[in-house]
C-alpha positions as CSV (number, residue, x, y, z in Angstrom):
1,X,3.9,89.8,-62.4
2,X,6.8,92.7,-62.4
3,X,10.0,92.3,-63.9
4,X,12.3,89.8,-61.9
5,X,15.2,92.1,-60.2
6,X,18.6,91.1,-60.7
7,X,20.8,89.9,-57.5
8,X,24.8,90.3,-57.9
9,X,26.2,88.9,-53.9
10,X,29.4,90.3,-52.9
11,X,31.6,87.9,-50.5
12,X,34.9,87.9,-49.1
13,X,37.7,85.7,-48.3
14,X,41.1,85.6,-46.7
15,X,41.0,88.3,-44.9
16,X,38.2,91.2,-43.5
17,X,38.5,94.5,-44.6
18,X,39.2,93.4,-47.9
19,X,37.5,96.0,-50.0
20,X,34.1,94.1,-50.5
21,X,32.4,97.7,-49.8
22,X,34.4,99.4,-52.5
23,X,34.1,96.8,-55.0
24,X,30.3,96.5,-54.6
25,X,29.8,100.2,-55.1
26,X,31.9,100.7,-57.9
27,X,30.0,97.5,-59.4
28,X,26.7,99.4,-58.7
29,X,28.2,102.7,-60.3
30,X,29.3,100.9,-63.5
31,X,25.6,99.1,-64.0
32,X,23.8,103.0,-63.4
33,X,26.4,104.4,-66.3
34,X,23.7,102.0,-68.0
35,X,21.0,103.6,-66.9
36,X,20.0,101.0,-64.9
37,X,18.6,101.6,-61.3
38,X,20.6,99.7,-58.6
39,X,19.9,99.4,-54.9
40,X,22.3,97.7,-52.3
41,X,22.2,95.8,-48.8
42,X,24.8,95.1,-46.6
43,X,24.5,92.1,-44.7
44,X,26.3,92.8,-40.8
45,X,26.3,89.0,-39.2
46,X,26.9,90.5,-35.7
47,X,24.2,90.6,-33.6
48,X,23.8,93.9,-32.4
49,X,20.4,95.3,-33.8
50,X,22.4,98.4,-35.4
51,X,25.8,99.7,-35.2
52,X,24.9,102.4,-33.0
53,X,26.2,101.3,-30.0
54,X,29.3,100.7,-31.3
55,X,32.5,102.6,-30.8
56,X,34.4,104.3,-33.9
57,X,37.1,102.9,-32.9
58,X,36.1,99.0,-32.9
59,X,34.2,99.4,-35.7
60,X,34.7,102.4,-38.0
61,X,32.0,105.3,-38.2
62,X,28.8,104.7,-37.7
63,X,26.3,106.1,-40.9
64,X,23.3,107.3,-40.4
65,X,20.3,107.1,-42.7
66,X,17.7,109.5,-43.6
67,X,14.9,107.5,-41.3
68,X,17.5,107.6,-38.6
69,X,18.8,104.1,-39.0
70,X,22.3,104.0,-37.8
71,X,24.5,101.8,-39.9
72,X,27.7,100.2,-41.4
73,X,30.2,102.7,-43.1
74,X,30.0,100.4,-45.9
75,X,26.2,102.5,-46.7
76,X,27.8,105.9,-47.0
77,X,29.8,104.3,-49.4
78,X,26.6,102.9,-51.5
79,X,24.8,106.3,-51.2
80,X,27.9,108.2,-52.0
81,X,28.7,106.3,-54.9
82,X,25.0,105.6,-56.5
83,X,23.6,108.6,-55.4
84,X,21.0,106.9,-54.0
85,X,18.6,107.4,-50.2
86,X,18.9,104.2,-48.5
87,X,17.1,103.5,-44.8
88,X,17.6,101.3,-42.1
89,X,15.9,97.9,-43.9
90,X,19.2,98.3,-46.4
91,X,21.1,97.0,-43.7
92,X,20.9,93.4,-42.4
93,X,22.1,92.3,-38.9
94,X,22.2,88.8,-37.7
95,X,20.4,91.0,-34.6
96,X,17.9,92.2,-36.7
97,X,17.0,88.6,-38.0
98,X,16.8,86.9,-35.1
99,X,14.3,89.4,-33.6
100,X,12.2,88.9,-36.9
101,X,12.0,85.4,-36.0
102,X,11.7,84.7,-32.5
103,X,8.6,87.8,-32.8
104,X,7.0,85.9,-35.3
105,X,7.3,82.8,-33.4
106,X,5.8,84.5,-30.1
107,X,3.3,85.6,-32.2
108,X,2.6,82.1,-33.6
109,X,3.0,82.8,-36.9
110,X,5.2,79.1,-37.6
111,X,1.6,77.1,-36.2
112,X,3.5,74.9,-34.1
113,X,6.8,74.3,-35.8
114,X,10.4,73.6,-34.1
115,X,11.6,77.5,-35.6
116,X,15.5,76.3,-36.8
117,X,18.2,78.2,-38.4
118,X,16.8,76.5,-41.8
119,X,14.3,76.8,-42.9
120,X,13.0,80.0,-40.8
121,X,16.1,82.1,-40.4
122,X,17.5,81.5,-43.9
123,X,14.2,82.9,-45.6
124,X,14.0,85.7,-43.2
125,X,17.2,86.5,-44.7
126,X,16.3,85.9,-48.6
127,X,12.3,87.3,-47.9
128,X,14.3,90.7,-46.3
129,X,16.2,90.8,-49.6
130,X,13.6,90.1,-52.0
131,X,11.2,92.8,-50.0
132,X,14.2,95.5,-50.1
133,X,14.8,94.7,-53.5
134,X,11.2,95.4,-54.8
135,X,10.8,98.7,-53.2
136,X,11.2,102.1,-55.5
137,X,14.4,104.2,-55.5
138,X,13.8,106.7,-52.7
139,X,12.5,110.3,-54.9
140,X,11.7,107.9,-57.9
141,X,9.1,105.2,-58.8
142,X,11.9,103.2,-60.7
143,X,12.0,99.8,-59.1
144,X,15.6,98.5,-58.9
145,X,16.4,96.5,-62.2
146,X,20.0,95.2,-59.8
147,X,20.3,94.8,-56.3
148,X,23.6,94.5,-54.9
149,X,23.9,92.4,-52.0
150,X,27.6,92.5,-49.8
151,X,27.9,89.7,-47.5
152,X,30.2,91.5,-44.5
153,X,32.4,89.1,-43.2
154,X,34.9,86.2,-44.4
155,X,33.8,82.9,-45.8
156,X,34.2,80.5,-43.3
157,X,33.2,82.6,-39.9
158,X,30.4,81.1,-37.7
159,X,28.2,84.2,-37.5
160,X,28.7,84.7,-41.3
161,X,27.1,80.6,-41.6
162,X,23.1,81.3,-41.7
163,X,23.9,83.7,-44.4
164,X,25.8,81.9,-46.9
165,X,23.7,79.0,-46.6
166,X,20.3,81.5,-47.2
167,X,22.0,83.0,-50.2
168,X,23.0,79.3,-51.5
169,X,19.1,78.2,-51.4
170,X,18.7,81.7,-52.8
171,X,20.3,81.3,-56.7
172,X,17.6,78.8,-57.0
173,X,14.9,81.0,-55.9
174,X,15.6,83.8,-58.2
175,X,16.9,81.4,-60.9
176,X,20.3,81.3,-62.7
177,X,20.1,84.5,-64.9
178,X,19.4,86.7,-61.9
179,X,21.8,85.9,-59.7
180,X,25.9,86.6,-59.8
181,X,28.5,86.1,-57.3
182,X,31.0,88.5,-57.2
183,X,33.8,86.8,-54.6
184,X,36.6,89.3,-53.0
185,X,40.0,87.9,-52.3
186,X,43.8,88.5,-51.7
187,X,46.5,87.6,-53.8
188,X,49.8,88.7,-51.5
189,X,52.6,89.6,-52.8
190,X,55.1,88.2,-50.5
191,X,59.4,87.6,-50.7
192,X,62.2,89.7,-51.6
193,X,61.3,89.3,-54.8
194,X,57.5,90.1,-54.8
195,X,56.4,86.8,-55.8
196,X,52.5,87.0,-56.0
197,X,50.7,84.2,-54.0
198,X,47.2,82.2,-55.8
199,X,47.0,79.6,-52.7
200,X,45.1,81.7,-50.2
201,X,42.4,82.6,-52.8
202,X,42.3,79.0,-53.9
203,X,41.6,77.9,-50.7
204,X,38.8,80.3,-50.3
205,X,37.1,79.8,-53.4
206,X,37.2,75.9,-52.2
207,X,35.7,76.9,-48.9
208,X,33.0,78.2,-50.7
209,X,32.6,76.0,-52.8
210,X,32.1,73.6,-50.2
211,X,29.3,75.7,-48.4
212,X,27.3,75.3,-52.1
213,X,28.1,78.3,-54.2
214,X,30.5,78.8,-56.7
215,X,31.7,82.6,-57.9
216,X,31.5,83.8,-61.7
217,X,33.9,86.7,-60.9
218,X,36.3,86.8,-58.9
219,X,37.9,90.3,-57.6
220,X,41.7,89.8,-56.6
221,X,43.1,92.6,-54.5
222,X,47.1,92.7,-54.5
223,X,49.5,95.4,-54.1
224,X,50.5,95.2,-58.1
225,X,48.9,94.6,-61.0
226,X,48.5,90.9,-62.3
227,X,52.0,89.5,-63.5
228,X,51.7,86.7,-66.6
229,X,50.0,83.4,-66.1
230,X,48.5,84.5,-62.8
231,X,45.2,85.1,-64.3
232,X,45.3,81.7,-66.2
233,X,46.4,80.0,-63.0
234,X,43.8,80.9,-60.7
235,X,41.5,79.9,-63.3
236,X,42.7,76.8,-63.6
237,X,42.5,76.1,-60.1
238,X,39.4,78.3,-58.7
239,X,37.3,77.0,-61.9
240,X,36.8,80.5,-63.0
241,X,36.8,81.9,-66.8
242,X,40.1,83.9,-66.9
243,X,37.7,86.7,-68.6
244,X,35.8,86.7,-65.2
245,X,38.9,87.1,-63.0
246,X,39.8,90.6,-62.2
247,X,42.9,92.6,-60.8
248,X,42.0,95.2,-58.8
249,X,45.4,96.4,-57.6
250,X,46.5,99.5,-55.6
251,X,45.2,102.5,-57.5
252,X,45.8,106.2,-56.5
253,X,42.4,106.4,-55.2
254,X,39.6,104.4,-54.7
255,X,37.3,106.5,-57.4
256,X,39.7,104.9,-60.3
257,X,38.4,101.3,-59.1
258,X,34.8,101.8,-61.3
259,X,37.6,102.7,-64.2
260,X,40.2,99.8,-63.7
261,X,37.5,97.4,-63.5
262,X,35.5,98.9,-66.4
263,X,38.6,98.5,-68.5
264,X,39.0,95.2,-67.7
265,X,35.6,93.8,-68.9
266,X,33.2,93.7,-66.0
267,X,30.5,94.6,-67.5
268,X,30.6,92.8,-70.5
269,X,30.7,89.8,-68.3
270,X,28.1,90.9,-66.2
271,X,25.6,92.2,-69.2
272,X,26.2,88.6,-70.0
273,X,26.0,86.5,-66.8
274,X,22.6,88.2,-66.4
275,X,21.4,88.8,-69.7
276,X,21.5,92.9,-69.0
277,X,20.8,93.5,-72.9
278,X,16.9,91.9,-72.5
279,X,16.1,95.0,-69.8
280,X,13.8,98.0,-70.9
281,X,16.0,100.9,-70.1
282,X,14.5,104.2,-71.4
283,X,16.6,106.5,-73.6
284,X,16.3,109.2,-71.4
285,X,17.8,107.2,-68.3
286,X,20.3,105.9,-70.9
287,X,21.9,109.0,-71.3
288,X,21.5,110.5,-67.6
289,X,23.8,107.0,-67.4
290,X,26.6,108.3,-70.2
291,X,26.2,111.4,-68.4
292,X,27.0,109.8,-65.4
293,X,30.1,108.1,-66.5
294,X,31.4,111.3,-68.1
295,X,31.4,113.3,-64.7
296,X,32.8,110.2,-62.5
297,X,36.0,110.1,-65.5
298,X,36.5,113.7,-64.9
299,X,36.3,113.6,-60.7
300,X,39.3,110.6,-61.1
301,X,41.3,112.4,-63.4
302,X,41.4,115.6,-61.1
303,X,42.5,113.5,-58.6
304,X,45.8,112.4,-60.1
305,X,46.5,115.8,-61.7
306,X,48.6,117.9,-59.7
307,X,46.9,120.2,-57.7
308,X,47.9,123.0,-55.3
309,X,46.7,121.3,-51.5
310,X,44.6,122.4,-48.9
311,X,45.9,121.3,-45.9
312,X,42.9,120.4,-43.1
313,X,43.7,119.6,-39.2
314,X,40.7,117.2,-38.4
315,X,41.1,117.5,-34.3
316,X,38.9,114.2,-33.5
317,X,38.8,111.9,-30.4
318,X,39.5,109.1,-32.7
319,X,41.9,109.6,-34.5
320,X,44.0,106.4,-34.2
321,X,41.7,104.4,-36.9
322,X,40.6,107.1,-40.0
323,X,37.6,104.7,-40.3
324,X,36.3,106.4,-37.6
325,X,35.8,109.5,-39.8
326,X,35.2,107.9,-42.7
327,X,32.2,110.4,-44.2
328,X,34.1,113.1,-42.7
329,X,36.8,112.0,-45.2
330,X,34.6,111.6,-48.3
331,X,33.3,114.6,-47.4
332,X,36.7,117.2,-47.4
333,X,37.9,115.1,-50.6
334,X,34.8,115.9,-52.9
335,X,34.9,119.3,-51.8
336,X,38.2,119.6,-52.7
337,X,38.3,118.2,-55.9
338,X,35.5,119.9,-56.6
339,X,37.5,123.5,-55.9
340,X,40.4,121.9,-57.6
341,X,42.4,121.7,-55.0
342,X,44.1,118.1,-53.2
343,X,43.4,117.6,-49.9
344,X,46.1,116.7,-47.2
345,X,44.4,115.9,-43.7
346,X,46.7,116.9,-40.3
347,X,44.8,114.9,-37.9
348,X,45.5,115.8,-34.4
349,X,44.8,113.6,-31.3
350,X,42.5,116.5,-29.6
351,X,44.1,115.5,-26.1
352,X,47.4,116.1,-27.1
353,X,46.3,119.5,-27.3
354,X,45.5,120.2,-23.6
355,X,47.7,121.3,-20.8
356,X,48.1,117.9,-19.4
357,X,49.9,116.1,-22.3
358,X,52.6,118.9,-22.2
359,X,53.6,117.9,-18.6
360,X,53.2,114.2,-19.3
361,X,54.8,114.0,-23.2
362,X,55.9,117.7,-24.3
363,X,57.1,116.5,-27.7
364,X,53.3,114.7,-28.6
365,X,52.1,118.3,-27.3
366,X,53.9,120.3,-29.3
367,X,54.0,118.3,-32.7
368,X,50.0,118.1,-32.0
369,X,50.2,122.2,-32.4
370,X,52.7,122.3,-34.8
371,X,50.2,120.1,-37.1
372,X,47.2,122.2,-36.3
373,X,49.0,125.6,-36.4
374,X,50.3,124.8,-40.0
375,X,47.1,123.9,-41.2
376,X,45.2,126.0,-43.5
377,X,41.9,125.4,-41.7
378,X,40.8,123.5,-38.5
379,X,37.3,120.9,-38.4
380,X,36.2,119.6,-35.7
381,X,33.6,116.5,-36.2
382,X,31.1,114.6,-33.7
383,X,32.1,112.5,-30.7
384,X,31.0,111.4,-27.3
385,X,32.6,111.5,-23.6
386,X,34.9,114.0,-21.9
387,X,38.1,112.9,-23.1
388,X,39.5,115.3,-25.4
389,X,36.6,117.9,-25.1
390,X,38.7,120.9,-23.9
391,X,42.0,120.2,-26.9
392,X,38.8,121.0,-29.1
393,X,37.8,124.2,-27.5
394,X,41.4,125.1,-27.7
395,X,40.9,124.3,-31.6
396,X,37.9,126.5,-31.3
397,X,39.6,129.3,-29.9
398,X,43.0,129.4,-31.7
399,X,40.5,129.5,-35.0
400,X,38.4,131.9,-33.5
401,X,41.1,134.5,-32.3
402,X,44.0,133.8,-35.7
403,X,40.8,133.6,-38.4
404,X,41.7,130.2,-39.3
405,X,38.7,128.8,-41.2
406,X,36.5,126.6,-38.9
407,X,34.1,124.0,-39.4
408,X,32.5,122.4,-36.1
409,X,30.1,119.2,-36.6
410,X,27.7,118.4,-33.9
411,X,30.2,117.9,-30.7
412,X,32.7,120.4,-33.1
413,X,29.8,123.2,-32.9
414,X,28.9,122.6,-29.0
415,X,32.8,123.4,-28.1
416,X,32.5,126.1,-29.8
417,X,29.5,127.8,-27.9
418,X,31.9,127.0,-25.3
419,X,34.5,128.8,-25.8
420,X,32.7,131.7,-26.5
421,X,30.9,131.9,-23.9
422,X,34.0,131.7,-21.8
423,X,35.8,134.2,-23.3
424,X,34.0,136.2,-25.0
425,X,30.6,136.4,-22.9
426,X,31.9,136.6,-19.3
427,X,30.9,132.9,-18.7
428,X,34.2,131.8,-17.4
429,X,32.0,128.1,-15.9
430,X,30.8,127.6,-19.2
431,X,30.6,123.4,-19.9
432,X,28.4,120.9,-20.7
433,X,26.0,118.9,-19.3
434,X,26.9,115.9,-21.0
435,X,30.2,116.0,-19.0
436,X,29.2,117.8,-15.6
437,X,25.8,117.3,-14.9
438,X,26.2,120.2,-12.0
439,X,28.4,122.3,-14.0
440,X,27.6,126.0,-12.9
441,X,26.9,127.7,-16.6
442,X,25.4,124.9,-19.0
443,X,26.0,126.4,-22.3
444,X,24.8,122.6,-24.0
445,X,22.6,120.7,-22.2
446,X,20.3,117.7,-22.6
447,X,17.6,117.6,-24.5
448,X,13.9,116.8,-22.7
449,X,12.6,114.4,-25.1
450,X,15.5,111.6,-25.3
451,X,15.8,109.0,-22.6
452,X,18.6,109.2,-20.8
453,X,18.9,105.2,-19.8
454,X,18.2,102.8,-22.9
455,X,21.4,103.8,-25.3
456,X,20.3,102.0,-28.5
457,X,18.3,104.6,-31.3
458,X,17.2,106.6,-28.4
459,X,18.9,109.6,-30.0
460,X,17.8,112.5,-32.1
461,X,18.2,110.5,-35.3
462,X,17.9,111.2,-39.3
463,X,17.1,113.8,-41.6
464,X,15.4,116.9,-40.4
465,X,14.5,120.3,-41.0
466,X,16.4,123.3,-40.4
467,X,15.0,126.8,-41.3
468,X,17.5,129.6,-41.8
469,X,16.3,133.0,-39.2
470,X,14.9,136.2,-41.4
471,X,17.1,138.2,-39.4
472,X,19.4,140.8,-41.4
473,X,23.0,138.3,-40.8
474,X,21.0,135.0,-41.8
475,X,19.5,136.6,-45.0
476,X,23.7,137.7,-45.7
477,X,25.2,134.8,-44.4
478,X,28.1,133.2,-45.7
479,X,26.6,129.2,-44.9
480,X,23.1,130.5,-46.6
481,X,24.7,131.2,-50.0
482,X,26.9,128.5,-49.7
483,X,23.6,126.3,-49.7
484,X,22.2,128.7,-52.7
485,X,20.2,130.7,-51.2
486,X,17.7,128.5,-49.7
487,X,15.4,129.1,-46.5
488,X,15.2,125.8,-45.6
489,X,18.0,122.4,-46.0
490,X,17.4,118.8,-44.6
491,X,20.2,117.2,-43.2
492,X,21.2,114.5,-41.2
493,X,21.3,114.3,-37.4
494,X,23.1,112.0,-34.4
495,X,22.9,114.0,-30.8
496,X,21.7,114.1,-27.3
497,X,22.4,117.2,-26.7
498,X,21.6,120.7,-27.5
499,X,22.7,124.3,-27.0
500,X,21.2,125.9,-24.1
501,X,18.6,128.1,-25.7
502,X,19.2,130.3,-22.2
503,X,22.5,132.1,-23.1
504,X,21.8,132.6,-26.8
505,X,20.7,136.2,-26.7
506,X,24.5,136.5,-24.6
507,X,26.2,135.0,-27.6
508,X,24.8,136.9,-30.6
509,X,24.9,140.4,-28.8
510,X,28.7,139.2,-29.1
511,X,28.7,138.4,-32.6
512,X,28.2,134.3,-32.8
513,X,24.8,134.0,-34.9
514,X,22.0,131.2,-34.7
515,X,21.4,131.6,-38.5
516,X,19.6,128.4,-38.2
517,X,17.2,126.9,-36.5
518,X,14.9,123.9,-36.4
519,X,11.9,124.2,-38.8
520,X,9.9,121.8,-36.4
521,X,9.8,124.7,-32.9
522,X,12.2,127.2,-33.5
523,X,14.0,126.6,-30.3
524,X,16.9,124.2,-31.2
525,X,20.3,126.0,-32.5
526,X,21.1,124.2,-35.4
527,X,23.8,126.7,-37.8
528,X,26.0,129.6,-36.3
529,X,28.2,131.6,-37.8
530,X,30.4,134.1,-36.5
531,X,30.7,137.7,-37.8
532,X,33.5,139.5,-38.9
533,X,36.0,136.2,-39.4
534,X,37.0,134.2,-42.5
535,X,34.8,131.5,-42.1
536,X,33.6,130.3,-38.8
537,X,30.8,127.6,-38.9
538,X,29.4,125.0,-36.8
539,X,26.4,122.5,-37.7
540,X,24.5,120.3,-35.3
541,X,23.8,118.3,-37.6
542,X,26.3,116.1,-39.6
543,X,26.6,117.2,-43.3
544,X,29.1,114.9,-44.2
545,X,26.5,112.1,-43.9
546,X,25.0,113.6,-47.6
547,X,28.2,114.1,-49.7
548,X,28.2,113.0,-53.0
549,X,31.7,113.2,-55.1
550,X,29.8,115.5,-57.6
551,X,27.8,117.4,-55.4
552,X,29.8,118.2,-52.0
553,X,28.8,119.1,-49.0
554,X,28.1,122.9,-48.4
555,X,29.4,123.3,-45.3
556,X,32.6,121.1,-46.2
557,X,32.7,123.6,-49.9
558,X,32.9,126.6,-47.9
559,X,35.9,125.3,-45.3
560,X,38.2,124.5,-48.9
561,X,37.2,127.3,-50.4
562,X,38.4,129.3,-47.3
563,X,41.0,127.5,-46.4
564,X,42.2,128.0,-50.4
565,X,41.7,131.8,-50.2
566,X,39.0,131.7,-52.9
567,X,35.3,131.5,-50.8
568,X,34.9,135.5,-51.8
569,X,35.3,134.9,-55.3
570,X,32.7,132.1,-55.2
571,X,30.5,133.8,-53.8
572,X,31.0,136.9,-56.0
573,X,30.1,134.0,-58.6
574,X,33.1,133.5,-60.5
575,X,34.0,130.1,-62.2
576,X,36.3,128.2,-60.4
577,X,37.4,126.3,-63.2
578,X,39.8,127.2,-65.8
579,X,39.1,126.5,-69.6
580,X,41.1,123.4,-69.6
581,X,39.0,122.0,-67.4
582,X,35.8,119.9,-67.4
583,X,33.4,121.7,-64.9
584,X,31.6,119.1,-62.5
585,X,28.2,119.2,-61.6
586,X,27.5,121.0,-58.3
């Protein structure tokens, strides 16, 4: 028999959106400083299959995998912050259950039986878990010594029901020593006087309770830290060792929450709970773990140092909830940190750009190019539908034509073969076809092999090859050194459509270079870069999806370092960092 795996369930209460995603990561950080290997699930309970049809703005960005399984935010966050490959069985839908069940049941596989919530839909859910749990670390043949389980949701929701009640029959199938809950909750800080509040936790932890499972920590957000006798009273009433209650309070970022809750014992308690010490972890992976720890104290520290700013204008279609850009984020904060340098986002509605907004609200229209034009680089990221499209080529263009460094992402890189092609290449009809499907000049159109009626993971989805063009610009290009030199990168991909390989020829006699292509036919523009400017780039593909906070995103490196006046030097191959300074891994 192989070793038994360690389960630690995160849950919530009070409120959603409480932070279970952050404190589950930074829980699966601290075990790998270790050297333990840690894998995570994140259990959705709606029933949509994956989050794919859903919109940024209902639900926050939608992450995609490696295989091409599109998923909760709350996996970027699990990748980001293990450093780990996750796929689409990592993330657990009430959707994706239920299928499971009524195939098997069509199938025959329950001989007969009346198929009920329990017993056939709670072990679904605990055989999903223990089969996720027992498979090696994508790149490694380490099987996970700790899974991490987050239960999305509040305690106490219908949909969230099946789940709770699988994971309460599942302490005893795994046993005591392998299994920790790790509950989530709000202590609010309400009055004139700030008065923090226990009751709503209390009540939360009794709701559990009450469903059949009782926590061993419990994580209390709150706007402050813990004030006297707090700690002892929600012990008293939430049954709770006042060594296994935490405060995780407002920091100035989220990467101090591994190093608040560090400090404050977690995993003492947890080495304990689950009898961590007995585990086999080679010395080798011991210190890749110290390591570890080392490089994540260093990446928090820069962040509360003071540090001249970079200041991005992120011109998005949906902008209203920053969820919605969530990697996109990540993604310009580790590559500024990275450059030493704080990042300060403008983010600009890209319809308050266009023509229209300055006849119907001139002082939205102007303040939306007053941020943008005081930026010290422009990105525009990925996004579907018409609305907004031609603020972004306005983007495009006013970085094009003032050398503003430019960073397009999927949608970002089709506006700007757009606007090229209208004003540099003669092709004033330029548009695409995912907006006019009888527009005169397609510069992006749709690609043959997706079907254009079934919505859900019909896309071009997941990690793929792109294979930089031997062609004297490609072998010099800024975007090639920036990813060291390499022919070929993998990275992640979410489209429908494509540029039209038809007017390529028109664009690079102009100067806008495919330096990259798909490895799999050659045909599909993936990277362009645009001669003689600052920085100009534009992926298909989504890098942000791949940022780590200690090895950033090339394409994301190269916009701060532009945007920071020092890309030349980088690439000249001086050190960024000054002696002070503890150099991160990169």
């Amino acid at each position: 028999m192989g070793k038994q795996t360690k389960y630690i369930i995160v849950s919530g209460g009070v409120i959603s959106g409480i932070g279970k995603g952050i404190i589950a990561s930074s829980t699966g950080l601290l075990l790998k400083t270790l050297g333990l290997t840690v894998t995570s699930i994140k259990i959705d309970p709606y029933l949509n299959i994956d989050a794919g049809t859903l919109s940024p703005l209902d639900h926050g960005e939608v992450f995609v995998l490696d295989d091409g399984g599109e998923a909760d935010l709350d996996l970027g966050n699990y990748e980001r912050y293990l450093n780990v490959t996750l796929t689409r069985a990592n993330n657990i839908t009430t959707g994706k259950i239920y299928r499971e069940v009524i195939d098997k049941e069509r199938r025959g596989d329950y001989l007969g039986k009346t198929v009920q919530v329990v017993p056939h839909v709670t072990n679904a859910v605990q055989d999903w878990i223990e089969r996720v749990s027992h498979t090696p670390i994508s790149g490694t043949d380490r099987v996970p010594d700790v899974c991490i389980v987050e239960l999305g949701g509040t305690v106490g929701d219908i949909e969230s029901a099946p789940f709770i009640e699988a994971m309460r029959q599942f302490q005893f199938r795994v046993g005591h020593d392998n299994f920790c809950l790790i509950h989530v909750s709000l202590v609010p800080v309400v009055g004139a006087v700030g008065e923090p509040k226990t009751k709503p936790t209390q009540a939360s932890v009794r709701d559990l309770r009450g469903l059949g499972l009782s926590p061993d920590i419990l994580a209390c957000r709150s706007a402050q830290p813990f004030e006297d006798g707090i700690r002892e009273k929600l012990s008293m009433f939430c049954q709770v060792a006042p060594h296994q209650i935490f405060s995780v309070h407002d920091c100035e970022s989220l990467y101090h929450i591994p190093v608040l809750l560090r400090q404050q014992g977690i995993l003492d308690v947890l080495t304990k709970r689950l009898q961590l010490g007995q585990l086999d972890i080679p010395s080798e992976i011991a210190h890749e773990g110290e390591q570890l720890w080392a490089q994540w104290r260093e990446f928090a520290r820069r962040h509360t140092r003071s540090l001249d700013r970079a200041t991005i204008a992120v011109v998005g279609k949906y902008t209203d909830l920053a969820d919605s850009y969530a990697s996109v984020v990540k993604a310009l904060e580790h590559a500024a940190l990275n450059v030493n340098r704080k990042i300060q986002i403008n983010w600009v509605e890209a319809s308050d750009l266009e023509e229209a907004t300055m006849h119907k609200d001139p002082l939205k229209y102007h303040e939306a190019w007053q941020r943008m034009c005081a930026s010290d680089g422009i990105l525009v990221p990925g996004g579907f539908g018409e609305r907004g499209v031609e603020g972004m080529i306005l983007a495009a263009k006013w970085a094009r034509e003032h050398k503003l460094p430019y960073l397009g992402i999927c949608l970002g890189m089709q506006v700007a073969v757009i606007e090229f092609a209208r004003n540099m290449c003669g092709m004033a009809n330029a548009f695409s076809a995912e907006f006019d499907k009888d527009c005169e000049m397609p510069a992006v159109v749709f690609m043959p092999e997706i079907d254009p009626t079934t919505m859900g993971g019909t896309m071009r989805l997941g990690s793929r090859p792109t294979k930089f063009q031997d062609t004297e610009f490609a072998r010099a290009c800024m975007i090639k050194q920036l990813y060291g030199g390499e022919d070929e990168v993998h990275e992640r991909h979410r489209h429908r459509y494509e540029v039209n390989p038809k007017i390529v020829d028109d664009l690079e006699s102009k100067g806008l270079h495919f330096v990259g292509r798909d490895a799999e036919t050659g045909e599909r523009m993936e990277i362009l870069e645009l001669a003689d400017h600052p920085y100009f780039v534009a992926a298909q593909y989504h890098p942000e999806y791949i940022t780590r906070p200690l090895s950033p995103s090339p394409p994301f490196l190269g916009l701060l370092l532009a945007a920071s006046k020092q890309l030349d030097a980088y690439l000249a191959g001086q050190d960024l960092v000054t002696e002070a300074e503890t150099k991160l891994k990169m």
